[in-house]
Biopython code that builds the backbone (N, CA, C, O; Angstrom):
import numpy as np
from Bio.PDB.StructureBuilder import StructureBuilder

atoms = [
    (1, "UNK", "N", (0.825, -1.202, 0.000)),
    (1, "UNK", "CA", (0.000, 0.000, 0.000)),
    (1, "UNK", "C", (0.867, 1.263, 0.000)),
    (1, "UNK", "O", (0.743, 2.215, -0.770)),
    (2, "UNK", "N", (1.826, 1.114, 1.051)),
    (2, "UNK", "CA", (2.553, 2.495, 0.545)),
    (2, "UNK", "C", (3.551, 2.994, -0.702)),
    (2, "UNK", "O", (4.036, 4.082, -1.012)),
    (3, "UNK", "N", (3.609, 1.639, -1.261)),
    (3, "UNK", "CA", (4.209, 1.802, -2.649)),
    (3, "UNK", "C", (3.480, 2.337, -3.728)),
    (3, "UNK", "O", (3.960, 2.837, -4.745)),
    (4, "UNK", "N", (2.025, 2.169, -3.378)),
    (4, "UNK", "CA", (1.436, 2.790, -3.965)),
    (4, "UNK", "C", (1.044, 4.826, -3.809)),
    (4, "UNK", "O", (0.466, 5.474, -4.681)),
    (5, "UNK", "N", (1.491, 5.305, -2.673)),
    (5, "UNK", "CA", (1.150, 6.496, -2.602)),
    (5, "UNK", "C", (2.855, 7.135, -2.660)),
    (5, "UNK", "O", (3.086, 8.327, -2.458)),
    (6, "UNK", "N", (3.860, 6.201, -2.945)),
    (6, "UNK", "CA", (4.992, 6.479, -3.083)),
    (6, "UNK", "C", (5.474, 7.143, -4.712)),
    (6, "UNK", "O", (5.885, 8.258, -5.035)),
    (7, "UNK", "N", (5.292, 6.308, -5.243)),
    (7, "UNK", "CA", (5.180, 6.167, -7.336)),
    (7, "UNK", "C", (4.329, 7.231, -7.418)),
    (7, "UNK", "O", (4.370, 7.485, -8.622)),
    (8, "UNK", "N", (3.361, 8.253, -6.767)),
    (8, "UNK", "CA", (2.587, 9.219, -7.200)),
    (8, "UNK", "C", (3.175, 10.274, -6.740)),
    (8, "UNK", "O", (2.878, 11.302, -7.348)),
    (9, "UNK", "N", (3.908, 10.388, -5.877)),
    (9, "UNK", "CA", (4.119, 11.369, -5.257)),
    (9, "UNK", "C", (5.545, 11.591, -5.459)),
    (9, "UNK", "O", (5.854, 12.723, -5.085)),
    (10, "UNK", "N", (6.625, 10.848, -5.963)),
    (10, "UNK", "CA", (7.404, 10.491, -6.672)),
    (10, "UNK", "C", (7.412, 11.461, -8.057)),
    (10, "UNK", "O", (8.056, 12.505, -8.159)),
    (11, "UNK", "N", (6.693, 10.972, -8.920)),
    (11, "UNK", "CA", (6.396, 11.513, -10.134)),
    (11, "UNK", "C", (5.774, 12.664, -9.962)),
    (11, "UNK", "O", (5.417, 13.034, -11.080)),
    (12, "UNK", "N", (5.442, 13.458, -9.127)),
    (12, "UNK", "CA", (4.963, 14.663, -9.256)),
    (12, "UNK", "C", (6.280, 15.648, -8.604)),
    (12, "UNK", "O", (6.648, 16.752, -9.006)),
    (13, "UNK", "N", (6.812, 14.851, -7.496)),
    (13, "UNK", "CA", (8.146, 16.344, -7.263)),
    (13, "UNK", "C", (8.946, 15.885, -8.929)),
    (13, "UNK", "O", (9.110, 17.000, -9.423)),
    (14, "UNK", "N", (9.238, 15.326, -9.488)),
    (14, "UNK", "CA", (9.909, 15.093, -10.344)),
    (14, "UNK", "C", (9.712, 15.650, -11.797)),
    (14, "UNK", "O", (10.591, 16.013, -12.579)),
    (15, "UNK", "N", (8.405, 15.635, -11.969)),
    (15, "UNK", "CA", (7.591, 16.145, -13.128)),
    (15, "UNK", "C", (8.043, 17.801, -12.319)),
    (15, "UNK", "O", (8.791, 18.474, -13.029)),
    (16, "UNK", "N", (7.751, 18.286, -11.300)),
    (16, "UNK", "CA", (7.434, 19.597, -10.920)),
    (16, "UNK", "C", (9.416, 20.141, -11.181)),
    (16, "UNK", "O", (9.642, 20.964, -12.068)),
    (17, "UNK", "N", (10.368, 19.696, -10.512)),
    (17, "UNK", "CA", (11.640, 19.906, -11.050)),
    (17, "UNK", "C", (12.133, 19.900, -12.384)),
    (17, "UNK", "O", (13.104, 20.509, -12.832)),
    (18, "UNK", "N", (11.342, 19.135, -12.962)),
    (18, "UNK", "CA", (11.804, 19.067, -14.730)),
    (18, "UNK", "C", (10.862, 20.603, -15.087)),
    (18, "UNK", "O", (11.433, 21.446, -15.780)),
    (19, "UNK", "N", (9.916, 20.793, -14.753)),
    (19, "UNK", "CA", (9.442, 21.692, -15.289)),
    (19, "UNK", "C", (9.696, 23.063, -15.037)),
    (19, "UNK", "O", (9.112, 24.014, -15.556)),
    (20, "UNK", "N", (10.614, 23.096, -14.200)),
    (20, "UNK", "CA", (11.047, 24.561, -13.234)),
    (20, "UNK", "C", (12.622, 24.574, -14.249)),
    (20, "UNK", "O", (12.956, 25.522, -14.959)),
    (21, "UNK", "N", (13.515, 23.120, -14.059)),
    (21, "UNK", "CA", (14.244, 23.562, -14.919)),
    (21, "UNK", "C", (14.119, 23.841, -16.406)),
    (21, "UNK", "O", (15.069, 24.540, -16.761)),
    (22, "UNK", "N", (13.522, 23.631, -17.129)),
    (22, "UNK", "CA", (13.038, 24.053, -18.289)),
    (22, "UNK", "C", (12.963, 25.205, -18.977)),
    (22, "UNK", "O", (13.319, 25.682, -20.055)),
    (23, "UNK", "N", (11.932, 25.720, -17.236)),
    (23, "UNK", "CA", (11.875, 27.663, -17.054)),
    (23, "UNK", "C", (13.417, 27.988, -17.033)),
    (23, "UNK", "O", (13.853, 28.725, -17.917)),
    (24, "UNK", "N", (14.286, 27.469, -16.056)),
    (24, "UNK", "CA", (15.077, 28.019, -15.887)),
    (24, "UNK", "C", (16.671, 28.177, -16.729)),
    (24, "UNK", "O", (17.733, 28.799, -16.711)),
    (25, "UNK", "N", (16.088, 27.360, -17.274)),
    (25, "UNK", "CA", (17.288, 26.606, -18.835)),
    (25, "UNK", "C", (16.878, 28.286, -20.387)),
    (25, "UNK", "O", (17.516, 28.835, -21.286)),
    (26, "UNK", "N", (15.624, 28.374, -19.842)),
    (26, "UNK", "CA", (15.137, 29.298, -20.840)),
    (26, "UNK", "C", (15.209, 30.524, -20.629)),
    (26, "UNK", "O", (15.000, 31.341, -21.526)),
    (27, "UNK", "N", (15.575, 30.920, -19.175)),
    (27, "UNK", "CA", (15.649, 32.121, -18.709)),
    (27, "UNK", "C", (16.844, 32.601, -19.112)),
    (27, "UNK", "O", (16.834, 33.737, -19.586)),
    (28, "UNK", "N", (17.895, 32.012, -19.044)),
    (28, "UNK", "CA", (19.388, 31.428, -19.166)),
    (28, "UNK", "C", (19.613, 31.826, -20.289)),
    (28, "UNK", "O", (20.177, 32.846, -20.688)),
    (29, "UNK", "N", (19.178, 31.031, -20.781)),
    (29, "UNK", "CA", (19.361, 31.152, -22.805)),
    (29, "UNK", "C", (19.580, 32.535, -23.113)),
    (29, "UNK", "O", (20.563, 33.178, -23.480)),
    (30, "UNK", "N", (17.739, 32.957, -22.723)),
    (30, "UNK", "CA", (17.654, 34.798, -22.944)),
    (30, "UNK", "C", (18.412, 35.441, -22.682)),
    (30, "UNK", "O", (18.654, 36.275, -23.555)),
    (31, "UNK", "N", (19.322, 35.533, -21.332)),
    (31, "UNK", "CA", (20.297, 36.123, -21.199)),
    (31, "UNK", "C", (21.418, 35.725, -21.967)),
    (31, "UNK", "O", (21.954, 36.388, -22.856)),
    (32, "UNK", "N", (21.702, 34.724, -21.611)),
    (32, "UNK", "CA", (23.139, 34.515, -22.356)),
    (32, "UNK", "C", (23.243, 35.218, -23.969)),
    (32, "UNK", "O", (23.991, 36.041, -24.498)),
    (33, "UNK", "N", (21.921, 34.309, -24.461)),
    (33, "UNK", "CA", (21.771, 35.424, -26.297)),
    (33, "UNK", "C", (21.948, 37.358, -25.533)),
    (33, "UNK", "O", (22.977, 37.969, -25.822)),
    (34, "UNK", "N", (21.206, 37.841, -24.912)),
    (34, "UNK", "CA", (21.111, 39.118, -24.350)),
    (34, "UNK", "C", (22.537, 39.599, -24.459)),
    (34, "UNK", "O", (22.922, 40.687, -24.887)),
    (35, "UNK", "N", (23.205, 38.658, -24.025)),
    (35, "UNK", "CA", (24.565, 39.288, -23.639)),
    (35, "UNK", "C", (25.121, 39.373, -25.067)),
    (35, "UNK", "O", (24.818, 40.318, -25.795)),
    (36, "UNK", "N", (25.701, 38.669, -25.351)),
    (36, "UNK", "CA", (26.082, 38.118, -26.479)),
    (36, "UNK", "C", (25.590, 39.373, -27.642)),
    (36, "UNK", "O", (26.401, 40.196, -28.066)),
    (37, "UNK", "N", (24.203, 39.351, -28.039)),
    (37, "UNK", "CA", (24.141, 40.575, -29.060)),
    (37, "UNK", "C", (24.880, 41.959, -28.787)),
    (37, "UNK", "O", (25.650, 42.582, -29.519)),
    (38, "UNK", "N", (24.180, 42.390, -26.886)),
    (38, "UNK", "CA", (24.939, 43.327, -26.527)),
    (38, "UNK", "C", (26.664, 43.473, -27.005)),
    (38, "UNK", "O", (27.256, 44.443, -27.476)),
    (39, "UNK", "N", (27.009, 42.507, -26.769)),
    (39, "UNK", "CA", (28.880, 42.482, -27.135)),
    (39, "UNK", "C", (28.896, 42.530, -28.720)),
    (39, "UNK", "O", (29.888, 43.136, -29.126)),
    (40, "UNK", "N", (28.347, 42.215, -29.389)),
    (40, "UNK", "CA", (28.510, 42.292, -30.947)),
    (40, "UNK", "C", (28.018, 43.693, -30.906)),
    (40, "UNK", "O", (28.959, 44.474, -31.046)),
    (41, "UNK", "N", (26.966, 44.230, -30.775)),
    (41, "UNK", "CA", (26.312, 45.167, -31.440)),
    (41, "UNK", "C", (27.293, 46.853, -30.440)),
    (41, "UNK", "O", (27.520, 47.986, -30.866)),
    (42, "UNK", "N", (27.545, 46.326, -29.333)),
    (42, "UNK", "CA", (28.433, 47.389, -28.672)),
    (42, "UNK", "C", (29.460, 47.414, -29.346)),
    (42, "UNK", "O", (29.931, 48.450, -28.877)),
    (43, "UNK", "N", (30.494, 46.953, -30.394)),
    (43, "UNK", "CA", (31.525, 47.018, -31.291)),
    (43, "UNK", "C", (31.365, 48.118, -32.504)),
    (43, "UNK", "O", (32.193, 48.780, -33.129)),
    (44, "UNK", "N", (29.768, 48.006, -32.569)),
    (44, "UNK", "CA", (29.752, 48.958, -33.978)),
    (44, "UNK", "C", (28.339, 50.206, -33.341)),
    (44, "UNK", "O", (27.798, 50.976, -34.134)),
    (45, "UNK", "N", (28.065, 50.176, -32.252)),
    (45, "UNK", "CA", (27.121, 50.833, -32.033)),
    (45, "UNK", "C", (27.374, 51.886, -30.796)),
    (45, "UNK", "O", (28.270, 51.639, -29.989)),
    (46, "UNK", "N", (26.692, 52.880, -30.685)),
    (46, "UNK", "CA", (27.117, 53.354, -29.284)),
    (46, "UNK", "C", (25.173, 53.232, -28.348)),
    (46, "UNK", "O", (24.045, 53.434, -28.796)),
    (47, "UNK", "N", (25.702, 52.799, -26.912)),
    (47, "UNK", "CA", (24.926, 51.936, -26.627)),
    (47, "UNK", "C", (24.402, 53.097, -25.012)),
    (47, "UNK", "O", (23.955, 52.566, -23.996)),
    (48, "UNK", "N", (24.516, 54.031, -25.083)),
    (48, "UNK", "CA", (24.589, 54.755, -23.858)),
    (48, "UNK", "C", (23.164, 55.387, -23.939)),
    (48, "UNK", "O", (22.782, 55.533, -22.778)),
    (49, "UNK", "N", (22.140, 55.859, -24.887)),
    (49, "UNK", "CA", (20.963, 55.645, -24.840)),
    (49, "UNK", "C", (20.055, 54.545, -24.176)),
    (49, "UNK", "O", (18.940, 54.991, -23.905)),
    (50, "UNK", "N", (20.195, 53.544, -23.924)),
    (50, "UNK", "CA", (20.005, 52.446, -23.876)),
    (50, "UNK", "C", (18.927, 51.984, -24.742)),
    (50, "UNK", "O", (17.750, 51.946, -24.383)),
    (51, "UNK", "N", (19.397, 51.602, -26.003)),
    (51, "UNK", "CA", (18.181, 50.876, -27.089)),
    (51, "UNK", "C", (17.622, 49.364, -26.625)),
    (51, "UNK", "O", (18.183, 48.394, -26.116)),
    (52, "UNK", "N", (16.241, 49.634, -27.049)),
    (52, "UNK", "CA", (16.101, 47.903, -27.545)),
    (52, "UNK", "C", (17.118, 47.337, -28.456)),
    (52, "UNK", "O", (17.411, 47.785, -29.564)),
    (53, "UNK", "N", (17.718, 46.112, -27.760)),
    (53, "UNK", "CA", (18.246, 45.320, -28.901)),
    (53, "UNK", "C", (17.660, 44.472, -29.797)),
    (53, "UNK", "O", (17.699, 44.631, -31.017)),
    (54, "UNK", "N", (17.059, 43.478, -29.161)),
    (54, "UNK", "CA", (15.543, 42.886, -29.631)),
    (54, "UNK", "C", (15.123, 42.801, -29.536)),
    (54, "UNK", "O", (15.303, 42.493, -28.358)),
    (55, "UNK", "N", (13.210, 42.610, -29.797)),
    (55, "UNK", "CA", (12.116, 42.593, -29.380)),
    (55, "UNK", "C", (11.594, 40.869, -30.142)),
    (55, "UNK", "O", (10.541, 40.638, -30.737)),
    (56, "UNK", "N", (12.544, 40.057, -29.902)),
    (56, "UNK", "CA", (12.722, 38.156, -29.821)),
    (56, "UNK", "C", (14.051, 37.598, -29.807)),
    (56, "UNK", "O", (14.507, 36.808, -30.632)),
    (57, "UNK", "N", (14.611, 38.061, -28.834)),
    (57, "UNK", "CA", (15.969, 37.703, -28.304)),
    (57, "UNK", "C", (15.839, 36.017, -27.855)),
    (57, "UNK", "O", (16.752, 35.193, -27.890)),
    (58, "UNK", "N", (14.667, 35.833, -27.506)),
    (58, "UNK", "CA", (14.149, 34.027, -27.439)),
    (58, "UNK", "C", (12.554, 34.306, -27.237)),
    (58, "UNK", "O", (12.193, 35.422, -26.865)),
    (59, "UNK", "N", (11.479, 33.127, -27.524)),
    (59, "UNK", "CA", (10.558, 33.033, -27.607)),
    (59, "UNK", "C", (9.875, 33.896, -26.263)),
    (59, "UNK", "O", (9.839, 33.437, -25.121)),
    (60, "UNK", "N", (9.373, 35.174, -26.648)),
    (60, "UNK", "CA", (8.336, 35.196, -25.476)),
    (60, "UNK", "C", (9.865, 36.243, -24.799)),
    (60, "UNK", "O", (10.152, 35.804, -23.685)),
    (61, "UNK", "N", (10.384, 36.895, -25.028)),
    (61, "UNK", "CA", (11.658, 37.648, -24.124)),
    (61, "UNK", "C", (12.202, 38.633, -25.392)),
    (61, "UNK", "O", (12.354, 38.258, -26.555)),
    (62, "UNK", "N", (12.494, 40.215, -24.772)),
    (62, "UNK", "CA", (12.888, 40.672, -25.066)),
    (62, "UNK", "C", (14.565, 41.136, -24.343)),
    (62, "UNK", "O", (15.142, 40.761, -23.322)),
    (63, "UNK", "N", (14.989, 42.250, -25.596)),
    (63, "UNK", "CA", (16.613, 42.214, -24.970)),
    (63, "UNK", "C", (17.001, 44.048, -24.524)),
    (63, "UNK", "O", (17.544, 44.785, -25.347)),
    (64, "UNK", "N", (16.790, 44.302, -23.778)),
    (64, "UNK", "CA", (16.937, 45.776, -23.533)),
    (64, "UNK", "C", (18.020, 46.211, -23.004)),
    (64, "UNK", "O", (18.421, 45.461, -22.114)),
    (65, "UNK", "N", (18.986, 47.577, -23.279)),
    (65, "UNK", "CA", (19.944, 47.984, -22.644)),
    (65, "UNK", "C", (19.320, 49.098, -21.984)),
    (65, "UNK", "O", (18.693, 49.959, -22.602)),
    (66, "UNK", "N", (19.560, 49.093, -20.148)),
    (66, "UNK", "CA", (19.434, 49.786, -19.421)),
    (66, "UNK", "C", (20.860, 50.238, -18.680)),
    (66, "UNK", "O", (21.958, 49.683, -18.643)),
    (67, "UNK", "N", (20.309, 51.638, -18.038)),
    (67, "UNK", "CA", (21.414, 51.893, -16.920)),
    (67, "UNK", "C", (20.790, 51.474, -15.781)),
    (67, "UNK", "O", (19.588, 51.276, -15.601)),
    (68, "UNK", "N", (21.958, 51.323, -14.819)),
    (68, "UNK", "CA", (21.853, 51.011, -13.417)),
    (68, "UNK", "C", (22.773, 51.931, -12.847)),
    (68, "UNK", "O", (23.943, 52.059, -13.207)),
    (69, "UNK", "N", (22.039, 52.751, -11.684)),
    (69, "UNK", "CA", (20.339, 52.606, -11.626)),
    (69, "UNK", "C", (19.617, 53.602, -12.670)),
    (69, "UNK", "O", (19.917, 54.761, -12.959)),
    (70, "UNK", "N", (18.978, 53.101, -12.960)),
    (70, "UNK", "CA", (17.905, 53.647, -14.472)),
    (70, "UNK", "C", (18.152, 55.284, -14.753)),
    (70, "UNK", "O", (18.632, 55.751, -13.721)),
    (71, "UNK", "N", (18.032, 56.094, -15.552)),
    (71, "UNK", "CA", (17.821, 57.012, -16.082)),
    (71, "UNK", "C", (16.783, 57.591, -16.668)),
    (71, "UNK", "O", (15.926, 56.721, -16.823)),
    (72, "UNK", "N", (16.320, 58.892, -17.184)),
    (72, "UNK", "CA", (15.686, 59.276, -17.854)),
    (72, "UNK", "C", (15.643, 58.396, -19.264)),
    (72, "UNK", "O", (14.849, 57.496, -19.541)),
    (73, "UNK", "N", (16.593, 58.854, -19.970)),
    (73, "UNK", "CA", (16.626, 57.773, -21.280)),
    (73, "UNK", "C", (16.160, 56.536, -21.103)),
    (73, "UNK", "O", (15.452, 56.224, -22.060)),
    (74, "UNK", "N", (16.260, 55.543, -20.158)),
    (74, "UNK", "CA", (15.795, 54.556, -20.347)),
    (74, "UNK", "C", (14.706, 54.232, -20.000)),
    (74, "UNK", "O", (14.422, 53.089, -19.640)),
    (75, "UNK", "N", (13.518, 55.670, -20.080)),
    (75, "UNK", "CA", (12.201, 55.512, -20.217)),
    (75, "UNK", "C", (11.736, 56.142, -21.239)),
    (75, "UNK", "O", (10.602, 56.598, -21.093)),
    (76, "UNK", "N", (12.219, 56.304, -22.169)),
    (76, "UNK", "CA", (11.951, 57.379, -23.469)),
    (76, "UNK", "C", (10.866, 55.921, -24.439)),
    (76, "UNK", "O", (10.908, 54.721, -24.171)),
    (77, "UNK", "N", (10.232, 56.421, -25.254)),
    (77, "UNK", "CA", (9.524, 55.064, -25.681)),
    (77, "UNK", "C", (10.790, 54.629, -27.025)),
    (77, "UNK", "O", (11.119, 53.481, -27.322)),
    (78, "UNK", "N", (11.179, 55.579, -27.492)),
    (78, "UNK", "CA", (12.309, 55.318, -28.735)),
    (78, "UNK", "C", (13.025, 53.942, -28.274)),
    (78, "UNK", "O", (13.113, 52.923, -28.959)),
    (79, "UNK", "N", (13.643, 54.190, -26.623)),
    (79, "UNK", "CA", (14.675, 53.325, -26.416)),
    (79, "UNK", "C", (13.522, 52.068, -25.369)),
    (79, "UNK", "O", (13.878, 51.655, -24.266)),
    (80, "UNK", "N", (12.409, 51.733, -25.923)),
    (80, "UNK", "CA", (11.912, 50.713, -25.128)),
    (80, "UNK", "C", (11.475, 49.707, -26.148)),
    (80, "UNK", "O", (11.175, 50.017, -27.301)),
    (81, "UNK", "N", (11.448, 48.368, -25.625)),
    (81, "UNK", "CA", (11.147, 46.843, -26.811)),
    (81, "UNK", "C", (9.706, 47.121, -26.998)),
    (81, "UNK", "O", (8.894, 46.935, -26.092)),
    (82, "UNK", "N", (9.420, 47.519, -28.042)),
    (82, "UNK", "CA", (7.832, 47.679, -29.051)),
    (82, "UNK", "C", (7.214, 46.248, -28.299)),
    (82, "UNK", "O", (6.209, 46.066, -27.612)),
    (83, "UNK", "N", (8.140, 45.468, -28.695)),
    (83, "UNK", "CA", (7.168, 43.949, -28.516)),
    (83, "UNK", "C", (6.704, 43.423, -26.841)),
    (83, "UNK", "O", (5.915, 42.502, -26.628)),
    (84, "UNK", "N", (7.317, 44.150, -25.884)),
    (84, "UNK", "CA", (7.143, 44.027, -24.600)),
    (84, "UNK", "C", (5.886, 44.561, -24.042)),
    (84, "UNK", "O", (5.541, 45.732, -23.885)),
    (85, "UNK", "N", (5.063, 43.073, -23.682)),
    (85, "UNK", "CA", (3.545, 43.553, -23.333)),
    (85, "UNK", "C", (2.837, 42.782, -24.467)),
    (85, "UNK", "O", (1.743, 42.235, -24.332)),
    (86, "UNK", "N", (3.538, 42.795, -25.547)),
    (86, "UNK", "CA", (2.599, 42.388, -26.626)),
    (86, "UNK", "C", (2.644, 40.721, -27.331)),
    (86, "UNK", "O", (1.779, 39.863, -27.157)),
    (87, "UNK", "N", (3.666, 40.606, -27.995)),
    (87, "UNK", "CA", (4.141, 39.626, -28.434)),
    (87, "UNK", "C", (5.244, 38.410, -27.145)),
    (87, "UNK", "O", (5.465, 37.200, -27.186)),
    (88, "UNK", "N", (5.749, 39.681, -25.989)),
    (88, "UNK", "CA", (6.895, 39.188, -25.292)),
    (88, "UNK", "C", (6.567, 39.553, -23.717)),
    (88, "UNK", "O", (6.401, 40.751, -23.489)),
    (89, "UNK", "N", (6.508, 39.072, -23.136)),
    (89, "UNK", "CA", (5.897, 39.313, -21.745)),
    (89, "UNK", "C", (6.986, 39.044, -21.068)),
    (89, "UNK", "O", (6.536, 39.135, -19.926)),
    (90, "UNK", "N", (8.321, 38.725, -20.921)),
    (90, "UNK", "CA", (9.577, 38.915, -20.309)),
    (90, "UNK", "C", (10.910, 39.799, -21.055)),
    (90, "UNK", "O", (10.977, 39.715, -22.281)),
    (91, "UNK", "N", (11.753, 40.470, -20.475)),
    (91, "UNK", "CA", (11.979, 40.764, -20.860)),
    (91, "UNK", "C", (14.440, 41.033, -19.941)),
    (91, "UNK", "O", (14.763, 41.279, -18.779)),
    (92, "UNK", "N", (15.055, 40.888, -20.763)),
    (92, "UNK", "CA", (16.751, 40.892, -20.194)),
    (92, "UNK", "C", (16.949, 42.255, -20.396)),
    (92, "UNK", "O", (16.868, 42.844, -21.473)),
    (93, "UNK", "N", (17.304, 42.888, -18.931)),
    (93, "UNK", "CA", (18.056, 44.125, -19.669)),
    (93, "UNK", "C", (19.507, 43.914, -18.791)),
    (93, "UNK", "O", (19.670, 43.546, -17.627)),
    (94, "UNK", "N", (20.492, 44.304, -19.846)),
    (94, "UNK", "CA", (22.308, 44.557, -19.428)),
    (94, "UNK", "C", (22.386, 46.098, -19.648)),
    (94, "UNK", "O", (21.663, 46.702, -20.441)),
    (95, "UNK", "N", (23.114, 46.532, -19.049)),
    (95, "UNK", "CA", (23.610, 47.989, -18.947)),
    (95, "UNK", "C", (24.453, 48.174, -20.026)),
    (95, "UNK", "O", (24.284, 47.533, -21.063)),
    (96, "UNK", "N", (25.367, 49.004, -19.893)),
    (96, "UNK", "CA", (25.951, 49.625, -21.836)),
    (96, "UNK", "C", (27.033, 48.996, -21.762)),
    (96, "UNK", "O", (27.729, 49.177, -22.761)),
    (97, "UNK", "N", (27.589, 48.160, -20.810)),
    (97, "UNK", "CA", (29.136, 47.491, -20.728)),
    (97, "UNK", "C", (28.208, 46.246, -21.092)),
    (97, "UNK", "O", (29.145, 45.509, -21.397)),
    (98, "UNK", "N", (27.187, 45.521, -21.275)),
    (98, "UNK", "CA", (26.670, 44.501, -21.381)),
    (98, "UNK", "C", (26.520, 43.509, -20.276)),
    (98, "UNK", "O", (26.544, 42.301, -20.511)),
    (99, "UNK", "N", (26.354, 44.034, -18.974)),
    (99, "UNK", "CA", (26.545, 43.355, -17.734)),
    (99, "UNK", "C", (24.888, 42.977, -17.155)),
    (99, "UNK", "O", (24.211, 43.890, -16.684)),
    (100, "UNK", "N", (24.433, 41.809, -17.230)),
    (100, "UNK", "CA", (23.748, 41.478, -17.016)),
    (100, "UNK", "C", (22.734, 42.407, -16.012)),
    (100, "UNK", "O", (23.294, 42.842, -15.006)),
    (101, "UNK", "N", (21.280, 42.756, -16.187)),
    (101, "UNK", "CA", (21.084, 43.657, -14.900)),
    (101, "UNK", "C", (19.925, 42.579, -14.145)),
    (101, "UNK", "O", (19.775, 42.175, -12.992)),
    (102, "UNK", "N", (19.276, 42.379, -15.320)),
    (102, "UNK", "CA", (17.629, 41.401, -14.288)),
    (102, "UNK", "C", (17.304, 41.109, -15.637)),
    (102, "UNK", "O", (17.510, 41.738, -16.674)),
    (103, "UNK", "N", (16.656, 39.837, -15.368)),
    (103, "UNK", "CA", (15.728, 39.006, -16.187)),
    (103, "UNK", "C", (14.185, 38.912, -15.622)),
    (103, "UNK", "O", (14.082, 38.320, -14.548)),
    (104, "UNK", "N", (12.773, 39.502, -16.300)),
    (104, "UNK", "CA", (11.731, 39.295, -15.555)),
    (104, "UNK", "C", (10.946, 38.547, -16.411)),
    (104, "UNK", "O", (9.840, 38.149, -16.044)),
]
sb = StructureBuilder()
sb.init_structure("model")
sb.init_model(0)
sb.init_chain("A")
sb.init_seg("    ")
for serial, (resi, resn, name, xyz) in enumerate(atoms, 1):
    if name == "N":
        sb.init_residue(resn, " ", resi, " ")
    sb.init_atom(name, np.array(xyz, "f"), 0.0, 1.0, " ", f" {name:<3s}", serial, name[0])
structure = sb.get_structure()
């Protein structure tokens, strides 16, 4: 009998960890791509406005350069991801050295 309430309860922390890492494998990604464009596109761009970089940096995530701690500019709508709210409901912003700031 208790093998039986074992195998259920079993498979559900297990199912529930696979599914958190998944989130968290994807959160990851976003940044890491985040970073990554930031460093290419900071070579030929000047990045102290803080622009959207992309508005699908990964499914569902956008890629924004902010200052820390925030500025005027980085509430201007020019320098904000169009697709955030709409198409992308998370979103990476790195500061103008490309340093990771928050993932939401």
């Amino acid at each position: 009998m208790k093998l039986f309430l074992v195998i259920p309860i079993a498979v559900i922390f297990i199912s529930g960890c696979i599914g958190q890492q998944s989130e968290t494998s994807a959160v990851q990604q976003a940044k890491t791509d985040c970073i990554d464009l930031c460093l290419q596109q900071n070579m030929s761009s000047d990045l102290s406005n803080g622009p959207c970089l992309s508005n699908a940096i990964a499914d569902g995530w956008v890629c924004d350069v902010a200052h820390s701690p925030r500025t005027a500019v980085d509430d201007r709508p020019e320098n904000q991801c169009s697709a955030f709210g709409k198409t992308a409901q998370h979103f990476v912003e790195v500061d103008t050295d490309c340093n990771f700031i928050r993932g939401v």
